[in-house]
C-alpha positions in Angstrom: -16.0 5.7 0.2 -16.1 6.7 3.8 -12.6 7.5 5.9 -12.6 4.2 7.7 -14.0 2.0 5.3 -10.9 3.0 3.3 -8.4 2.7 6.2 -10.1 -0.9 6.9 -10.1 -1.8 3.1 -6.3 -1.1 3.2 -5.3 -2.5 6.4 -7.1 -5.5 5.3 -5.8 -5.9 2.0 -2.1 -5.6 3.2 -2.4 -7.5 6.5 0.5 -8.5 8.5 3.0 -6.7 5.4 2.2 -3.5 6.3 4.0 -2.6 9.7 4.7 1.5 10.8 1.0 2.0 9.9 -0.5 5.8 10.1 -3.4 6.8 9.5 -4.1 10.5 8.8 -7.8 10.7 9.5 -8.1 14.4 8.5 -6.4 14.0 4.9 -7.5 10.2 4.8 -4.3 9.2 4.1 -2.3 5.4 5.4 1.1 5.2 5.5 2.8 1.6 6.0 6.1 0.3 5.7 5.8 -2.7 3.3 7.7 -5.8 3.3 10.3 -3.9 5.7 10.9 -2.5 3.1 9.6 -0.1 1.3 7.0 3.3 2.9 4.1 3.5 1.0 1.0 5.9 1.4 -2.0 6.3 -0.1 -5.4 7.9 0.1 -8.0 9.9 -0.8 -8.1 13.3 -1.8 -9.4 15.3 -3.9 -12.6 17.2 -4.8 -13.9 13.9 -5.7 -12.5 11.5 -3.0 -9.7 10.3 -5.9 -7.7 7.4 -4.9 -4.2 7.8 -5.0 -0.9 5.6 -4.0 2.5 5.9 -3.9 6.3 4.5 -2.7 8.3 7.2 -1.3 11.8 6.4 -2.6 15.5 7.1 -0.4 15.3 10.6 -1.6 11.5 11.6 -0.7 9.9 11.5 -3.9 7.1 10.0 -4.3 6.7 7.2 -6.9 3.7 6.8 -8.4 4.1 5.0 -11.8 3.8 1.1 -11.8 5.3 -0.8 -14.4 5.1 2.1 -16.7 2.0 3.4 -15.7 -0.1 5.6 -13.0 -3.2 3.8 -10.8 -6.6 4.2 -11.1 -7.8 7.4 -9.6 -11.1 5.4 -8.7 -12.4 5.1 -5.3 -14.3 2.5 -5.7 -13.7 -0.9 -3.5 -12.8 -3.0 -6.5 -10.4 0.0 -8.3 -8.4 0.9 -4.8 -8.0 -3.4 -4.2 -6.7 -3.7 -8.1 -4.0 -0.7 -7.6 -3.2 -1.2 -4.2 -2.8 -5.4 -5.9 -0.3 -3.6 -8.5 1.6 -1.7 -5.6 2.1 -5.2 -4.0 3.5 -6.8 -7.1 5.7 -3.8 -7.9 7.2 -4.4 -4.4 7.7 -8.1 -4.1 9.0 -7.9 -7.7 12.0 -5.9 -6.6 12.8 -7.9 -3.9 14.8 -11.0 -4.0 13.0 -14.7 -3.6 15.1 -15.9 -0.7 14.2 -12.7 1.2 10.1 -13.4 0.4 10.6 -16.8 1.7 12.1 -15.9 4.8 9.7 -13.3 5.4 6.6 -15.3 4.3 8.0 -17.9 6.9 8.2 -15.4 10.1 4.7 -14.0 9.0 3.7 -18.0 9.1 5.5 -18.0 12.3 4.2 -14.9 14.3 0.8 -15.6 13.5 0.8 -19.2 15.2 
């Protein structure tokens, strides 16, 4: 998968949720701040273009087992939408339901 095909497959996928977006052309790599919340980057790298993902936590590491286990290293469109679909669940599920509703209802809001 091509540089910007990738960035525009992520930018898409995450939408208005993603704000603080980078995008490191050279090591074709996004970085977003999701739900306000929480920084997340991936890319792909590699010898082989492998897609890869992580949340970096308070400390700097970077997270990169969901639910118990790693991502597909797969760059293909449908493997990078599943495990960027898994990074997305992982975050809304540590954040409380009165928070998603408020925020859902602001994105609502902004993009009237």
């Amino acid at each position: 998968m091509e540089t910007a095909e990738f960035f525009d497959l992520v930018e898409d996928f995450f939408g208005a949720r993603a704000t603080a977006k980078g995008f490191d052309k050279a090591d074709a790599e996004f970085t977003a701040t999701l739900y306000e919340t929480f920084r997340v980057t991936c890319g792909l790298g590699g010898e082989h273009g492998e897609f890869g993902a992580g949340i970096v936590s308070g400390s700097g590491a970077l997270l990169t087992t969901f639910f118990g286990a790693g991502l597909s290293l797969n760059s293909d469109r449908e493997s990078i939408l599943a495990s960027l679909q898994i990074v997305d669940d992982w975050c809304r599920l540590h954040l409380p339901d009165v928070f998603l509703t408020r925020y859902e209802k602001a994105l609502e809001k902004n993009a009237s």
